[in-house]
N, C-alpha and C positions, 0 to 999 in steps of 0.2 A: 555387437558382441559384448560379452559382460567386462569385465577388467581383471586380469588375470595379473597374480604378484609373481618375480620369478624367486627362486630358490637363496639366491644369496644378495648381498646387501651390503654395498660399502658404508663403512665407518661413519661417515658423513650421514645418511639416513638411519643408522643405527643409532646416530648420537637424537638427531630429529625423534626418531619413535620413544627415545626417554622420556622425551615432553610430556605432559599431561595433554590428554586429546581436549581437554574441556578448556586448559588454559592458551585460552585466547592471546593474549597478549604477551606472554612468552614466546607461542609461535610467530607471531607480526614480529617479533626481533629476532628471534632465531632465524626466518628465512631473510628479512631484510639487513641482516650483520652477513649472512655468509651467502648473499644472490648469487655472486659472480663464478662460485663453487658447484651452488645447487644446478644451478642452468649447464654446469658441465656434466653434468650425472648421465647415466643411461636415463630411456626418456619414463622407462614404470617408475622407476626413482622421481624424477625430476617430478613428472606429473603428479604423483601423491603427492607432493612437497608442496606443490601449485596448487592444484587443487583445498588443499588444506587452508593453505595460505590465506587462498580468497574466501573461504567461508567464516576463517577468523578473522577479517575484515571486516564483514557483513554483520558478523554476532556483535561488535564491539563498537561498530552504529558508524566505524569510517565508510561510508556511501563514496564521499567522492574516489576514496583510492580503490573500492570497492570497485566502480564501473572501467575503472582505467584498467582493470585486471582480467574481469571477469570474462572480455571476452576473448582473451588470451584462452581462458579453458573451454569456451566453445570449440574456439578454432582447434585446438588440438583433438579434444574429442571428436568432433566433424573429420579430420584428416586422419587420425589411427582406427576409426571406427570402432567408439567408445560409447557403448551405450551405458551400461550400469557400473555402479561403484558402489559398494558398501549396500549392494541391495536396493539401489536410491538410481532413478533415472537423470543420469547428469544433465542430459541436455535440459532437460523439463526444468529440473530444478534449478542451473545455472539461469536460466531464463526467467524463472520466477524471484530467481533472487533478485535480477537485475531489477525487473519492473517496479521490486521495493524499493532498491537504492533511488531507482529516478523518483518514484511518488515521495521518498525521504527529503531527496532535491526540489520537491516543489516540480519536476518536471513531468507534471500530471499526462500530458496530452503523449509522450514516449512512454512511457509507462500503460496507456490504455493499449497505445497498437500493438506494443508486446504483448497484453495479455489478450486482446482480440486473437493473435498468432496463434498463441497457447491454445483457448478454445476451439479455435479452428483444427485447432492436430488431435485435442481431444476435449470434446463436448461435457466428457463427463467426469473434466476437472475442477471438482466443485470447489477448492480453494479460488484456483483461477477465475471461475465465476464472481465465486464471492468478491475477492481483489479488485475484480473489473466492475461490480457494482459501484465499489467503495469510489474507485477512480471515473467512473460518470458522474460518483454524484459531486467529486470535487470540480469536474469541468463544468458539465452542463446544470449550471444553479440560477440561470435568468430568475425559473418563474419561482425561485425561493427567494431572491433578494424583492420580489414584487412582496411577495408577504409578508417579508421581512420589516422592508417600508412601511406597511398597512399598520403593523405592528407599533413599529417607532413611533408612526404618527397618531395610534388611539391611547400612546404611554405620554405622548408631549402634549396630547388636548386633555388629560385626565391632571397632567400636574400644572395646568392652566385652569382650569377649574377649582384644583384645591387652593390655588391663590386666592381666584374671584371668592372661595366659600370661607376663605380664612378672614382676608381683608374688608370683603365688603356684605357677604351674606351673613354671616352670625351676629356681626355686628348690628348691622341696621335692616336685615330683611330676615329676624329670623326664621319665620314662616315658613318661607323656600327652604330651607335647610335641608329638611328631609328628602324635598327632589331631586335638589343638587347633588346630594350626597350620593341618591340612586342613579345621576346620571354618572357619575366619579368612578362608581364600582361597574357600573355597564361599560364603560368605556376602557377601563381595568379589565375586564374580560375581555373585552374584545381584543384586547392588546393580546394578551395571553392565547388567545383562543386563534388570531392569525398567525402567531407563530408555531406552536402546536400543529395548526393541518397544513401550515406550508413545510413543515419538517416530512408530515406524513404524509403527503403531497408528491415532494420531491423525493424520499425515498420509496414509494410504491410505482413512480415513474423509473425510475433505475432500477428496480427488481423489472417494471413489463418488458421494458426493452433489450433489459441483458438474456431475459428469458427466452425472450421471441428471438435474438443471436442465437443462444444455443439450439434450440428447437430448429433453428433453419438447419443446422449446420450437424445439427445428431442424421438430419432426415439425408443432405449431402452425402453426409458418411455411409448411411446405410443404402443409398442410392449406386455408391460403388462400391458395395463388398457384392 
């Protein structure tokens, strides 16, 4: 059900909604100066206080205090039957947030199952999708670092070359110069050019697979309505 505000409103969240809603970091101190107050409140009070709280955590890039909170406002909204707020699907979005704060922590692999969850509830949550690309291709990158090596290795035999063409081919074979010179620049491409289709590589493999997730999981869904 949506989130209904009631009619009156102690002092305490009256002094709160002075705040500027944008000013982040005045709210991170105003609820953390006066917790022990706020958590006394009736719970419409408390929970816009919380809720608030945790999103100006997330805006102002604190990730870790972020997940230690956040799912404080799952669980509340899960037990009052709390679905929308401000027009905004809480649960969706408290869950989306979190998957950012873990991908923030480096904690790629909690961050993919959340948003695997997400498309599974809804297929045609194309942020979630997009995220959950993002976050395959930070895991699954085997066959990126294979072209990546290819790569190093056609940039470290081209400035191995420019030694042999500096030190010993201009000098006394100038002749070869020209060859050398086209092998130096082929091998410069090729540097270039494995790292290039292993980028496009690995990201066209994380668009087929995340695709073929949603496409399984759209077809799920329409299988039980």
């Amino acid at each position: 059900m949506p989130y209904l505000q009631p009619t009156y409103h102690s002092k305490l969240y009256r002094d709160f909604r002075s705040i500027d809603a944008s000013a982040w970091r005045d709210i991170i101190h105003f609820f953390e100066r006066r917790e022990t107050d706020i958590r006394a409140l009736d719970f419409d009070e408390y929970f816009e206080l919380l809720y608030a709280y945790v999103n100006a955590l997330f805006e102002v890039g604190a990730y870790q205090k972020h997940l230690v909170m956040v799912d404080e406002v799952i669980e509340a909204a899960i037990c009052h039957n709390i679905h929308t707020y401000k027009q905004e699907d809480i649960f969706k979005k408290s869950l989306f947030r979190k998957a950012a704060s873990l991908y923030n922590t480096s904690d790629y692999h909690h961050a993919e199952h959340i948003l695997r969850e997400l498309v599974r509830m809804d297929p045609d949550y194309r942020d979630a999708v997009s995220f959950l690309k993002k976050c395959f291709r930070s895991i699954h990158f085997r066959s990126l670092q294979v072209f990546r090596a290819a790569g190093i290795l056609f940039f470290l035999t081209a400035a191995l070359v420019i030694s042999i063409e500096v030190l010993f081919v201009r000098p006394f074979y100038a002749r070869y110069a020209d060859w050398v010179e086209t092998v130096r620049m082929l091998l410069f491409g090729a540097g270039l050019g494995a790292l290039t289709l292993g980028e496009l590589w690995h990201r066209w493999l994380a668009h087929r697979r995340i695709e073929a997730f949603v496409a399984d999981n759209r077809k799920r869904k329409t299988s039980m309505q």
